[in-house]
BAKOL-738349 format. One record per residue: x, y, z of N, C-alpha, C, O in turn; residue number from 1; chain. Coordinates in Angstrom, 1 decimal. Example, Ala and Ser with C-alpha at 12.3 -4.5 7.8 and 13.67 -1.06 7.14 Angstrom:
<dotors>
n_px|n_py|n_pz|ca_px|ca_py|ca_pz|c_px|c_py|c_pz|o_px|o_py|o_pz|n|chain
13.2|-5.7|7.8|12.3|-4.5|7.8|13.2|-3.3|7.8|14.2|-3.3|8.5|1|A
12.8|-2.2|7.1|13.7|-1.1|7.1|12.9|0.0|7.9|13.4|1.1|8.0|2|A
</dotors>
This chain:
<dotors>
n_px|n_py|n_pz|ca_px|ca_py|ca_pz|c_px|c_py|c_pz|o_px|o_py|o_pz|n|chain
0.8|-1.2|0.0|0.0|0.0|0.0|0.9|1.2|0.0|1.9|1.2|0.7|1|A
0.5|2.4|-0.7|1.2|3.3|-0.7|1.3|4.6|0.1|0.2|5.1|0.2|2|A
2.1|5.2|0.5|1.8|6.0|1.7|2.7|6.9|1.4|3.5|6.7|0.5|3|A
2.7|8.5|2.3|3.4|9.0|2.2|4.9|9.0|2.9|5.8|9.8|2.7|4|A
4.8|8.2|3.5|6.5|7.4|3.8|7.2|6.7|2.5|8.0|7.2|1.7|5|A
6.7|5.6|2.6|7.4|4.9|1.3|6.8|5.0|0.0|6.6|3.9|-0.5|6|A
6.4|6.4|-0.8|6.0|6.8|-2.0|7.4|6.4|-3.0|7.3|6.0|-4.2|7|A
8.4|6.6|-2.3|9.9|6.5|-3.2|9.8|5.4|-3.3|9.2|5.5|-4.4|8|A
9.7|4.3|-3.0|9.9|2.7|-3.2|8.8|2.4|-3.8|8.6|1.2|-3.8|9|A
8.0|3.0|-4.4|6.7|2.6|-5.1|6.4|2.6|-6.4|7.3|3.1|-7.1|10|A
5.3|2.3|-7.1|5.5|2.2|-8.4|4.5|3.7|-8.9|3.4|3.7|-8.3|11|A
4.7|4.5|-9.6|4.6|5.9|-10.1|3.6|5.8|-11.4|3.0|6.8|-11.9|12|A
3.5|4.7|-11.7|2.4|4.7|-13.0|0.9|4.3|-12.7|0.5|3.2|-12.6|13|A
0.3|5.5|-12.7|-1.0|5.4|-12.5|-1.4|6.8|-11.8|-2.5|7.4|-11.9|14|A
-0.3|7.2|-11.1|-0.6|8.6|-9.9|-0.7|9.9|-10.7|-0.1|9.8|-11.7|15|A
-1.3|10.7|-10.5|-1.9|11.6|-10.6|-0.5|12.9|-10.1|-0.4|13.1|-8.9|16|A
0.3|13.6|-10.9|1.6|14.4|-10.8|1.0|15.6|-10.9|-0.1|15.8|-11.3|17|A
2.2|16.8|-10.4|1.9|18.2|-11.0|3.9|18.6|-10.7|4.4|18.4|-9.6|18|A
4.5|18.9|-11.6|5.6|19.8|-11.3|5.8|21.0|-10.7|5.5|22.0|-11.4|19|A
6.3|20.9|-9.5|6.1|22.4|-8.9|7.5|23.5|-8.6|7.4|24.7|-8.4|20|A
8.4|22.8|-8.8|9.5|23.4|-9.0|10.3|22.7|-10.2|10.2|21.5|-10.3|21|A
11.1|23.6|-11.1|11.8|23.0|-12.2|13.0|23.8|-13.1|12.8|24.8|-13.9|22|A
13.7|23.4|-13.0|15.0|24.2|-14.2|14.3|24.6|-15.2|14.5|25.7|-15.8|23|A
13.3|23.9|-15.5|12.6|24.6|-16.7|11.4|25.1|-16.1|10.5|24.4|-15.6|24|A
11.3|27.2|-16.3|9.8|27.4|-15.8|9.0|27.0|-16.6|7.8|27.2|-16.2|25|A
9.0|26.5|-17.8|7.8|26.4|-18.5|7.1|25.2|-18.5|6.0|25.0|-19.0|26|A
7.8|24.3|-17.8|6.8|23.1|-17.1|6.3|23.6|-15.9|5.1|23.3|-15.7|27|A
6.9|24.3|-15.0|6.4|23.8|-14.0|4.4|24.5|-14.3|3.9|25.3|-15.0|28|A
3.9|23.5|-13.1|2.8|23.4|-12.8|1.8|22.6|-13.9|0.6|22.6|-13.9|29|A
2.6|21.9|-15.1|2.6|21.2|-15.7|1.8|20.1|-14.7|2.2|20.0|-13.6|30|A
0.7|19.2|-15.1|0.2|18.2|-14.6|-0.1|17.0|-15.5|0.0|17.0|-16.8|31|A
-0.7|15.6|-14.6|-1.3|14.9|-15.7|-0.9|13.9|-14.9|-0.5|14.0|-13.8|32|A
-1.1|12.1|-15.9|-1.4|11.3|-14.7|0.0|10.4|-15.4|-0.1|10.1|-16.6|33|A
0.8|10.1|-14.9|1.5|9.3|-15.1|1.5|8.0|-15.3|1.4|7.1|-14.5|34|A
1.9|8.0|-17.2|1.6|6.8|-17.8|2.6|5.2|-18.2|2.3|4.1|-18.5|35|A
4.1|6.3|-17.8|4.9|5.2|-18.4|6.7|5.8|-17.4|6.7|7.0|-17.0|36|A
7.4|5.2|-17.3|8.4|5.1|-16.2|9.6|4.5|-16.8|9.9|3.4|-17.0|37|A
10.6|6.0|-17.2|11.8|5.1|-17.0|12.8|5.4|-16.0|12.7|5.9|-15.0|38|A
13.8|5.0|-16.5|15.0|5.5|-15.3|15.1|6.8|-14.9|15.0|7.1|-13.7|39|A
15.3|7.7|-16.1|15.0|9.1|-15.7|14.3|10.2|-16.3|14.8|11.3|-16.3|40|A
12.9|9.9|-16.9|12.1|10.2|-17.7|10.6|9.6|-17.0|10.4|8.4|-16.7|41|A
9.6|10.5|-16.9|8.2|10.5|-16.8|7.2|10.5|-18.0|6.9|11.6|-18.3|42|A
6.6|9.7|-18.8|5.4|9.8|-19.7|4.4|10.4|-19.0|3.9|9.5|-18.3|43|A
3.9|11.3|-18.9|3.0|12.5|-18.5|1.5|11.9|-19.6|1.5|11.7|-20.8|44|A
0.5|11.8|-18.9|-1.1|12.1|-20.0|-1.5|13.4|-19.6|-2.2|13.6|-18.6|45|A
-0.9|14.8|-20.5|-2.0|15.7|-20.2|-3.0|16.3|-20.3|-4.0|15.6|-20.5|46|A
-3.2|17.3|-20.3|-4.4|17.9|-21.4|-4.3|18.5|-23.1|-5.1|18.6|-24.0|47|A
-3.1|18.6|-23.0|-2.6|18.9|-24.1|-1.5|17.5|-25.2|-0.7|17.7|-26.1|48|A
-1.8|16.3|-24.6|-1.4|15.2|-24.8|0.0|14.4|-24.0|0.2|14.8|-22.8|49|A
0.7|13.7|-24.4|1.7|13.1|-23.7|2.8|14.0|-24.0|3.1|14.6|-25.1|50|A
3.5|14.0|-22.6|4.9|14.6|-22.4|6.0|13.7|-21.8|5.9|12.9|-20.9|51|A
7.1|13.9|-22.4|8.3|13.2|-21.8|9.0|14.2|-20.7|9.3|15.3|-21.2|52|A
9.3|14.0|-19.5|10.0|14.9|-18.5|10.8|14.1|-17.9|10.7|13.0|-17.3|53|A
11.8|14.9|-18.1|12.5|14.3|-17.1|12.8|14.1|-15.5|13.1|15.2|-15.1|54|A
12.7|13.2|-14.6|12.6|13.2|-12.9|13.6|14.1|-12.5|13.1|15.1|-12.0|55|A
14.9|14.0|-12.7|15.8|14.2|-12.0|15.9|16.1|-11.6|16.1|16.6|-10.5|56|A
15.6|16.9|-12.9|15.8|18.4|-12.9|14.5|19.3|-12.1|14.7|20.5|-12.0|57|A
13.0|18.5|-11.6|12.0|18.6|-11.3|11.7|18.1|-10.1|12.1|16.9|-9.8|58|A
11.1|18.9|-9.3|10.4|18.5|-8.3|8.3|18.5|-8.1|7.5|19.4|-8.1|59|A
8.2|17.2|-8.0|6.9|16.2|-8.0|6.1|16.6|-6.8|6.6|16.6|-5.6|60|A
4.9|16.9|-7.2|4.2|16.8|-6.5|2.9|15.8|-6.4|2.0|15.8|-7.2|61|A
3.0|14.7|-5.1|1.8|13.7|-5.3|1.1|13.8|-4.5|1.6|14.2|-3.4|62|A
-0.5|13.5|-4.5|-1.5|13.3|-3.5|-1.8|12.0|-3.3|-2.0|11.3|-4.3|63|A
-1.7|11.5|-1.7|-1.7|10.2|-1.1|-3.1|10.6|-0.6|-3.2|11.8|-0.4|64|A
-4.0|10.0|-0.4|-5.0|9.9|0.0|-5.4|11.0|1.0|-5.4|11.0|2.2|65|A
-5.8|12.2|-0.1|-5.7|13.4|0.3|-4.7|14.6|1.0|-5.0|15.6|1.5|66|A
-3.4|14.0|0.8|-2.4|14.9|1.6|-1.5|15.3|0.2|-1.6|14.8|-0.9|67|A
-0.8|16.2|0.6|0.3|16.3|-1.0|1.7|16.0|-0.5|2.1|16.7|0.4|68|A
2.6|15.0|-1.2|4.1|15.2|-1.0|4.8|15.8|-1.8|3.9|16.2|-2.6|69|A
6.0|16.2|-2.2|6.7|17.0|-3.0|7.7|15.8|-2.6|8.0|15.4|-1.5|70|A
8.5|15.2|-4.3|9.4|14.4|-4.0|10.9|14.9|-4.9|11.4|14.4|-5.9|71|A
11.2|15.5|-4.5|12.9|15.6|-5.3|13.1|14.6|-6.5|13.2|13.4|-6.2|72|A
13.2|14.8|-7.4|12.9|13.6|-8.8|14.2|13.4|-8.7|14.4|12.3|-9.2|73|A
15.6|14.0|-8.2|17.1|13.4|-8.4|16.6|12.5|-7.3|17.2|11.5|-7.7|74|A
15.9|12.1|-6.1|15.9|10.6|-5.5|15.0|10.0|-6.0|14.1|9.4|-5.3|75|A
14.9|10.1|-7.1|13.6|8.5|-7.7|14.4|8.4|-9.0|14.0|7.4|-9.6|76|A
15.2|9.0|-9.6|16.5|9.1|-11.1|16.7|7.8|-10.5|17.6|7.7|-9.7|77|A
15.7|6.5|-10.7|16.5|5.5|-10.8|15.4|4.7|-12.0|14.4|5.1|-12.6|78|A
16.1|3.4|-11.9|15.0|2.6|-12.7|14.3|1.4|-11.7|14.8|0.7|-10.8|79|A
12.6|1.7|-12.2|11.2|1.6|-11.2|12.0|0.0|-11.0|11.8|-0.2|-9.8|80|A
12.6|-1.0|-11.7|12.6|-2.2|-10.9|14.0|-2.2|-10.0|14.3|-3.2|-9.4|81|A
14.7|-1.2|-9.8|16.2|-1.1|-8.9|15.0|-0.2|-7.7|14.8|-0.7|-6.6|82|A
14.5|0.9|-8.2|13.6|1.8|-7.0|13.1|0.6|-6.0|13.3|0.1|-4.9|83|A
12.2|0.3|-7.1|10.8|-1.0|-5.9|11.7|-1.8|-5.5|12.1|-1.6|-4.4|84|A
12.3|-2.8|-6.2|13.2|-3.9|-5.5|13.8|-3.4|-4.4|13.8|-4.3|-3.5|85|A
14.3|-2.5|-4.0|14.9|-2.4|-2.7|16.9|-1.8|-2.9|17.7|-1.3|-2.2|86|A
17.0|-2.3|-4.1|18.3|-2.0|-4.8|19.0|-0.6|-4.6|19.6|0.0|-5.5|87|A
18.6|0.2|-2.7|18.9|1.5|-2.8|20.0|1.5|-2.7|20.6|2.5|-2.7|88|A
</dotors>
């Protein structure tokens, strides 16, 4: 189950993102639901269609069962089966 403790060890495809801080201003506040996961790249669904972003230069914002976390995307720059597995 996912929580706002161990959101980092979890799997990210399916959650609901917003970028809220970013090297680049013109994402930020960029949203959408996260469709696909690589090492260091996000597939975004947004309103304006699919975006590739990168984790690492961005800071994530997710909602856990009504709360919001902000996650530093340089600690999730990994790949989802090294993240989940435990391979920190």
């Amino acid at each position: 189950m996912i929580t706002l403790d161990n959101i980092t060890s979890h799997e990210f495809i399916g959650l609901d993102t917003e970028i809220i801080q970013s090297t680049n201003p013109q994402v930020v506040g960029l949203n959408g639901r996260i469709i696909n996961e690589t090492k260091s790249m996000f597939t975004i669904n947004t309103e304006k269609g699919l975006k590739l972003i990168a984790k690492s230069t961005n800071n994530w914002k997710f909602s856990i069962k009504g709360q919001d976390i902000v996650v530093d995307g340089s600690k999730i720059a990994k790949r989802p089966f090294d993240r989940i597995g435990g391979k920190q």
